[in-house]
Structures are given as C-alpha cells and as structure tokens.
MARVO-585656 format. One record per residue: residue number from 1; y, x, z of N, C-alpha, C in turn; residue in one letter. Coordinates in steps of 0.2 Angstrom, whole numbers, padded with zeros to 4 digits. Example, Ala and Ser with C-alpha at 12.3 -4.5 7.8 and 13.67 -1.06 7.14 Angstrom:
BEGIN
- 1  -0028  0066  0039  -0022  0062  0039  -0016  0066  0039  A
- 2  -0011  0064  0035  -0005  0068  0036  0000  0064  0039  S
***
This chain:
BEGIN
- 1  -0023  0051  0063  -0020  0050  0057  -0013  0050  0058  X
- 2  -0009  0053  0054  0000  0054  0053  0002  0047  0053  X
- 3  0007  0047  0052  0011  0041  0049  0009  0041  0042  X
- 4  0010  0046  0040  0010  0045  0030  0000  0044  0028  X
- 5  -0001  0046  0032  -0011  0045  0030  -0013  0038  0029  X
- 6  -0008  0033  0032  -0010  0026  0034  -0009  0025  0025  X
- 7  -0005  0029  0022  -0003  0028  0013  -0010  0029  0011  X
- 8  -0011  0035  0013  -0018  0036  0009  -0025  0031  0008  X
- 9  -0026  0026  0014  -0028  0022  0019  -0030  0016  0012  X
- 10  -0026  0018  0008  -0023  0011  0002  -0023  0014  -0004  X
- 11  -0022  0021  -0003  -0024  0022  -0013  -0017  0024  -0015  X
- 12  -0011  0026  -0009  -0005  0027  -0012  -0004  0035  -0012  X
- 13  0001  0037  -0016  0001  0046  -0018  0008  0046  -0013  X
- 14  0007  0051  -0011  0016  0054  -0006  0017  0057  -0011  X
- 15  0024  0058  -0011  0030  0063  -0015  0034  0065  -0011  X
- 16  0039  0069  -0010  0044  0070  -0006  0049  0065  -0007  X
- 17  0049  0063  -0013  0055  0058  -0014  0055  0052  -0011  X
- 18  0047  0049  -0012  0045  0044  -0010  0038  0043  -0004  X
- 19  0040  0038  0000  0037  0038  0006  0029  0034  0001  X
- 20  0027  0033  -0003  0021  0032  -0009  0022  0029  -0015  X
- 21  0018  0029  -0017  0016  0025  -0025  0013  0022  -0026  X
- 22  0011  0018  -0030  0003  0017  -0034  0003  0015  -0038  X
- 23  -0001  0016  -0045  -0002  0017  -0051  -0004  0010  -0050  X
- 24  0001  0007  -0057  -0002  -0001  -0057  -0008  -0002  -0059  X
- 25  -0011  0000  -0062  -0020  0000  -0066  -0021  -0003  -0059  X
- 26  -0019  0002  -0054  -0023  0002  -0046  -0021  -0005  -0042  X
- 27  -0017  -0010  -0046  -0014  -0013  -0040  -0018  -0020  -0044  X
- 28  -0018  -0020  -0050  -0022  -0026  -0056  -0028  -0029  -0054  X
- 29  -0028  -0035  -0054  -0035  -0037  -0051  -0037  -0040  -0056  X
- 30  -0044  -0042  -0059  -0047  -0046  -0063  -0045  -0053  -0063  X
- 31  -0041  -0054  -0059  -0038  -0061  -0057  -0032  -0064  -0062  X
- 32  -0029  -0067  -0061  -0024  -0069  -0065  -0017  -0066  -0060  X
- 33  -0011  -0064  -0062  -0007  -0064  -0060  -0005  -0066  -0051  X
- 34  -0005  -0072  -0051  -0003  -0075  -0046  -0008  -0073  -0040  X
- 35  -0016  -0069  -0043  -0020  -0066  -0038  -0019  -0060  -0035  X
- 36  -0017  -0057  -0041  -0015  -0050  -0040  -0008  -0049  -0035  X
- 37  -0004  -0055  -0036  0002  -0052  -0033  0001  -0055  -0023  X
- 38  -0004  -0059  -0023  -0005  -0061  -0016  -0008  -0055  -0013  X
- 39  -0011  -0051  -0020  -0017  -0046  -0016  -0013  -0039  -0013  X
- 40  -0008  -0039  -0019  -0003  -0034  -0015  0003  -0037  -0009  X
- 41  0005  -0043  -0008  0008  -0044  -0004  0004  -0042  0002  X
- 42  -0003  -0045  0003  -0008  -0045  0008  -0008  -0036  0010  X
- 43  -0008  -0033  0005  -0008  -0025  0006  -0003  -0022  0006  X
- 44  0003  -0024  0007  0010  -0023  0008  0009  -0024  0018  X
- 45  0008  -0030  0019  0009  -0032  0025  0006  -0029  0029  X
- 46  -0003  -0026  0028  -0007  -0023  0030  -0005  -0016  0030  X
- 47  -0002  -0011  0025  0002  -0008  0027  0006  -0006  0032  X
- 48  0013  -0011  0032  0016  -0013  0036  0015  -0012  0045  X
- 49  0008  -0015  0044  0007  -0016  0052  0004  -0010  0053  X
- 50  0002  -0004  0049  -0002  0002  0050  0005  0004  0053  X
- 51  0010  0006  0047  0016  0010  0050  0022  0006  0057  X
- 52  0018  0000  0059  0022  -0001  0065  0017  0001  0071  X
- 53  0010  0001  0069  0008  0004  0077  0009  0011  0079  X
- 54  0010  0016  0075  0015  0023  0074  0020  0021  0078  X
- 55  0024  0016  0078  0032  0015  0080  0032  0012  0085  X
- 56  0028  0007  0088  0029  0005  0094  0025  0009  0099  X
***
C-alpha cells in the first residue's frame, strides 16, 4: 500500500490539492457531538500512525 492508500484505508478522497477529504455525512456519528469529535480525533491519530510507519 502507497503512503496515500492508508487515506483510502478511512474513507478519505485524494485530490492533488489535498493530501484527503471526507465528507462530513461520513465523519457524524449517531452519537452526540462530543462522540463524534473523539471518534474522529481517534481517526486522526490512527491515521497518523499509518503515515508514520511509511516514514520511519
């Protein structure tokens, strides 16, 4: 898998502009507010550790 596939991995779009996206609909969780933003912090981070085992 590339560096940019680990986006895919999560539901995000590549653009040349941008290293991804995601449509909010996709980021909302049933939950209230405060569930939804730990769920993407959690998916941020999980991320993150994809595109650092690429780098080290």
């Amino acid at each position: 898998m590339s560096t940019l596939g680990c986006f895919d991995k999560f539901s995000y779009v590549t653009e040349p502009q941008w290293l991804g996206f995601k449509d909010f609909k996709n980021v909302m969780t049933k939950g209230d507010i405060e569930h939804t933003a730990n769920g993407l912090v959690d998916e941020i981070k999980h991320l993150v550790d994809e595109i650092n085992s690429f780098l080290i």
